[in-house]
N, C-alpha and C positions, 0 to 999 in steps of 0.2 A: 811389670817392673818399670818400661818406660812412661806409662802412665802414672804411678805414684812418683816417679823421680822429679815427672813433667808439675803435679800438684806440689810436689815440695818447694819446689826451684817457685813457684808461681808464689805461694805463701812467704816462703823467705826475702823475694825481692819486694813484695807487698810490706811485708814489714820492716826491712832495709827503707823504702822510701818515707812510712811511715816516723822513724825514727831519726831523719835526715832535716837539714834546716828548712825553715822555711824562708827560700829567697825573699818574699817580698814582706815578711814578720820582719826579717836582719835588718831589709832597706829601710825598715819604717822605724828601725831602735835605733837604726845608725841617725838617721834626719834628729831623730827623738833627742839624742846624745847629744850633738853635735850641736842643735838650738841652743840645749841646757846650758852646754860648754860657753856656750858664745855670754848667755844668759849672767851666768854666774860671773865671767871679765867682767860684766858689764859691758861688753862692745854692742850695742844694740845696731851695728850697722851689720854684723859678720852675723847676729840672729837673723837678720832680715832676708840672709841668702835660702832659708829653711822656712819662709812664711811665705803666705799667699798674699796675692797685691792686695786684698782686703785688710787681713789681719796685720799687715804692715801700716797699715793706714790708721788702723786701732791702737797698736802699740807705739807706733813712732819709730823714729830712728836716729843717732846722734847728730847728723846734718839735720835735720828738721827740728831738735829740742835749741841745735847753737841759733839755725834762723831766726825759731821765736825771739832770739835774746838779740836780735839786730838792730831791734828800734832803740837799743841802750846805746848801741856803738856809735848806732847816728846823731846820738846828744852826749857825743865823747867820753865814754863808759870806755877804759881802757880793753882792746880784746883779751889781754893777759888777765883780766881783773874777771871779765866773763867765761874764759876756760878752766879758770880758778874754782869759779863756781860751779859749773857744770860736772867738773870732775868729781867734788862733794857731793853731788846729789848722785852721782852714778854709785860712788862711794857708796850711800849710805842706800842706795837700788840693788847693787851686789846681796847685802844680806839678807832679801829675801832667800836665798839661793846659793845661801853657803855648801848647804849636803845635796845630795839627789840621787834616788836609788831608782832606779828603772825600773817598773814591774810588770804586772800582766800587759800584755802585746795582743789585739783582735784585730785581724785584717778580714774585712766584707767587699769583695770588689773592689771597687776605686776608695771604698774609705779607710781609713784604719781607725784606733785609739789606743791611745798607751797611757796607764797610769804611772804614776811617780809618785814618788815620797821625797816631799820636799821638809827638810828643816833648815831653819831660818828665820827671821822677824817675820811672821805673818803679813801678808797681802795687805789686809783690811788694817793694819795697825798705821802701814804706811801711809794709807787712804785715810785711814781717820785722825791722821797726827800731823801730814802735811800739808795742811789748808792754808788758805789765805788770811785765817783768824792767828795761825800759830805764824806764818809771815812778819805780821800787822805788829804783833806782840811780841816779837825779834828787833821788827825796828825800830817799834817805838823804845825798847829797854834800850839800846845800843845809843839813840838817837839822846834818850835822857842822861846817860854815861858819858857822853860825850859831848854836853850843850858846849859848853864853855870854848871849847876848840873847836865846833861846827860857827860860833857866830864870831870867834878872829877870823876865818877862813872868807866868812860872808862877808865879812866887813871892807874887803880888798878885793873881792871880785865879781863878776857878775851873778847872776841867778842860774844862768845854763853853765857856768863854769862851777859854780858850788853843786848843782843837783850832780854833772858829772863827779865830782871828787867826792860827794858823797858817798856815791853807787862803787866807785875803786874803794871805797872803806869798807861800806857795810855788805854788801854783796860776800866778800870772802866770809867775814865775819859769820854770815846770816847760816854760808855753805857748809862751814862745820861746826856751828849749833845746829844744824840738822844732822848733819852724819853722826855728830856726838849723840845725841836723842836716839837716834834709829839703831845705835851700841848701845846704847843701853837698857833695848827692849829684850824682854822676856823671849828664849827664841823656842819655837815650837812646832811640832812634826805635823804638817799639812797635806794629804792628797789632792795633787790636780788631774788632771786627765786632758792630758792633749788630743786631739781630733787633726785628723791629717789627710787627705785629698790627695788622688792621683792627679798628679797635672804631666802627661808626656811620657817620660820613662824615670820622673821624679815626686819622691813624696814630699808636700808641701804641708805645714801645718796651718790649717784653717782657722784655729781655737783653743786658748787656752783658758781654761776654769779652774776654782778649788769647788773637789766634790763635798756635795751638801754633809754633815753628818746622817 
């Protein structure tokens, strides 16, 4: 008797643990979660607390997209006029990352992966629409709509003071012709799979991808 009690008690807690979470699956959906969450704001500073120094270095972060835009400030590009624009482009970065479902979770040692179901403007939509040709073809329209009041403007002042007053015009302008375009892309259910690293007693994600078809 106390031997079958001893194999019962033995199989039940086996399948008790069996059926119990796995801590370090949870840790790796919560980092998982918690990116996406960050993702979807747009805050790319509050993702970056969830990313490895590499991957931070690949995606950026909102203090290093405003840097880039510092050599406009220094030819008196007004800063309100370049927060204007940045927030448009986060804007129109949000909707990669409208929806997001968590799904299969594999932790191997120090790595893990978690996929997701992303719907939203596809990745590659945003890659292939927001180039320096669709820029070029912003300003130049904006700039032709506008000849007539860009050369009163020039006509009274210097060249470094018109190319700033320009940039206070068309910069906003340029921000939601882009946000508007990235609204009114076809939106569509993408799997990416995130890749995540133990660093410490914290999961870091290493890498994010859209899985191939």
């Amino acid at each position: 008797m106390k031997k079958f009690l001893a194999a019962l008690l033995g199989v039940t807690l086996l399948f008790a643990a069996g059926c119990g979470a796995n801590p370090e699956a949870e840790a790796v959906k919560t980092t998982a979660d918690s990116f996406l969450k960050a993702e979807q704001e747009g805050n790319l500073d509050e993702a970056a607390k969830y990313m490895t120094e590499s991957a931070v270095q690949d995606m950026g972060t909102m203090s290093e997209l405003r840097d880039s835009l510092s050599m406009y400030e220094e030819a008196g590009v007004s800063g309100d006029t370049l927060d204007t624009f940045m927030d448009s482009m986060l804007k129109a970065y949000r909707l990669i990352w409208e929806k997001y479902e968590i799904g299969d979770v594999k932790v191997d040692g120090e790595t893990a992966t978690v996929m997701v179901k992303v719907t939203g403007v596809p990745m590659e939509v945003m890659e292939k629409e927001m180039t320096e040709e669709f820029g070029a073809n912003v300003a130049g329209q904006w700039t032709e709509d506008h000849m007539e009041e860009i050369q009163n403007y020039a006509a009274g002042h210097t060249e470094e003071e018109t190319f700033a007053w320009l940039m206070d015009q068309m910069l906003p302008a340029a921000g939601k012709e882009a946000e508007a375009k990235m609204d009114e892309s076809e939106r569509k259910a993408s799997d990416y799979r995130l890749t995540l690293n133990k660093e410490g007693d914290d999961w870091k994600i290493s890498n994010v991808e859209v899985k191939s078809e």
